[in-house]
Structures are given as structure tokens and as C-alpha cells.
N, C-alpha and C positions, 0 to 999 in steps of 0.2 A: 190506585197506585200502579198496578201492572199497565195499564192503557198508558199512562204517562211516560212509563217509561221505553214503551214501544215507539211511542211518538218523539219524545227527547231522540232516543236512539235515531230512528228516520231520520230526522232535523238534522243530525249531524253527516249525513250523507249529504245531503242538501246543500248545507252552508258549503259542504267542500267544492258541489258541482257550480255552484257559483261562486265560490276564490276562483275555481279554473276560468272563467271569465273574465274577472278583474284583473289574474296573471299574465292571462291571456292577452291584453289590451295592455297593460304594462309594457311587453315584452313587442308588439308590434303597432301600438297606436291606433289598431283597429278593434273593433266589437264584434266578436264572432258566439253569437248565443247558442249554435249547434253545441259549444262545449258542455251546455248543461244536460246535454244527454251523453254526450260521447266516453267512453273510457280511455285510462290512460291518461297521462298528466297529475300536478302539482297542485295539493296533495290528496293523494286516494281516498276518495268515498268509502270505497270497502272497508279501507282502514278505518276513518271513523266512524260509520256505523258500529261496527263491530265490537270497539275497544270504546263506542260511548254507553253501548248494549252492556258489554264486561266492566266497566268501571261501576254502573251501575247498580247491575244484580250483586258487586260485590260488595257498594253499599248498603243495599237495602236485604241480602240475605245472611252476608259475611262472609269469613274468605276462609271458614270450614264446610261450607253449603256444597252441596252435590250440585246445585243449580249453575253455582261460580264455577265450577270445573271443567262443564260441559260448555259453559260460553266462552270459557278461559280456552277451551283447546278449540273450540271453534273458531275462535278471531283468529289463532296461530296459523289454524288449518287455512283460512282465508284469506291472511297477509301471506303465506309463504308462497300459494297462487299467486296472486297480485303478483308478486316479485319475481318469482321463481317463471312458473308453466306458463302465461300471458305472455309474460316478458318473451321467454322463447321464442313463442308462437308469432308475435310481433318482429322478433330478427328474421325467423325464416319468412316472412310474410315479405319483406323488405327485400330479401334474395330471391325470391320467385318474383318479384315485381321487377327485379334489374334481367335476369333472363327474358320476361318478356318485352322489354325494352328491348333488350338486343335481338331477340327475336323477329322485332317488327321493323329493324333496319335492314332487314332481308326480304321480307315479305308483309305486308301487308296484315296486322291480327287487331280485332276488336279492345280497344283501351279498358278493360274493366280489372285496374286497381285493386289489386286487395287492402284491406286496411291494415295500416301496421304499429298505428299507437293502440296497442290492444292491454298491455302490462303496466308496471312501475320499475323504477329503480327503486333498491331498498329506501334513498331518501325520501321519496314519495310515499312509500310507506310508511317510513318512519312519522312524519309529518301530520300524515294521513292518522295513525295513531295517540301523538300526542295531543291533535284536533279533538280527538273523541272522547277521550281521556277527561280535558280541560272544559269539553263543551257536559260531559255527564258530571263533575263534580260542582259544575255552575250551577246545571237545574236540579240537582239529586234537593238540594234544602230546598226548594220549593214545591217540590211533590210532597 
């Protein structure tokens, strides 16, 4: 049982990194498979691992379990990153990339880009969640 739901849980990361793909190509006609490594984007892996991880143990322990509580505050803990700190980090990343831009119309500096899809907006999270949600109540009956 526990192995199962370790792997359910993963799988649900997974599927998200590949929706980012097929949104991906949706949205520009092209195939860009770097997405299923990348972070950031439509919708959060983190979020579904996490919330197919908690929908799960709170099937299979209940939703008075110590176990449900601690994965309960863990997926929070990991969607409010997702949304919140990444996201940040990803605006500033975007403004330190426009100074160096402006930088190198003055002088000459080496192109080395920081990344800046690094977060989510809440809907990506949100998304991201109800992904995991839907994908642990699918496999919970056949474990």
C-alpha cells in the first residue's frame, strides 16, 4: 500500500510536467520537451504531487491521523512557495535581466540570462492541486 501511494503521488507530478508540454504547443504550435523538466507553468507539479500525496494518506489513514496533518501542512507549506517565494524570485530575476540588458547597450557584458519562470501564480497552483486531488481519488480504489 505505502509503495503505491508513493508512486500514485510521483505520477501525479509527472502528468502535470507533461500537460506543461501539450499546453505548451497549444499555446505556440510548437513542441518544446525541455518543459518536462522545467519549473513554472500550467499547472504545478509541486501542487500535484503534494495534494495527490494528502488526498491520499487521508484516504487511506483518515482525516484524524497524525500522518494527514503533517502532509496536510506540508503541501500548504509547498504550494505557498510555489506561489508565493519562486514567484518572487522569478520577478526579480526578470528585473536583473532588464538591467543587464541595459547594461550591455553601453558596454559590451557576457548574455548569461537568469531564468525567470521559476514560481506559479495561485492559478497554477490552484490547478496544480486539484490535478492531485483528482489523480489520488482515481488510483486510491485500486490500491
Amino acid at each position: 500500500m505505502s509503495i503505491a501511494i508513493l508512486f500514485i503521488s510521483l505520477s501525479a507530478g509527472w502528468i502535470a510536467q507533461a500537460l506543461k508540454v501539450i499546453f505548451y504547443w497549444m499555446n505556440t504550435k510548437r513542441l518544446n520537451f525541455r518543459r518536462l523538466t522545467e519549473t513554472g507553468g500550467m499547472p504545478s507539479s509541486h501542487s500535484s504531487t503534494v495534494t495527490a500525496l494528502c488526498t491520499l494518506v487521508l484516504l487511506h489513514e483518515g482525516l484524524d491521523s497524525t500522518l494527514f496533518g503533517v502532509t496536510l501542512v506540508f503541501s500548504l507549506i509547498v504550494m505557498y512557495d510555489a506561489a508565493g517565494l519562486r514567484r518572487a524570485v522569478g520577478k526579480q530575476a526578470s528585473i536583473l535581466n532588464k538591467i543587464v540588458e541595459d547594461m550591455e547597450l553601453n558596454r559590451r557584458l557576457p548574455e548569461n540570462r537568469l531564468k525567470e519562470l521559476l514560481g506559479h501564480t495561485p492559478i497554477e497552483v490552484f490547478m496544480g492541486a486539484l490535478l492531485g486531488i483528482a489523480w489520488g481519488l482515481v488510483w486510491y480504489p485500486k490500491i
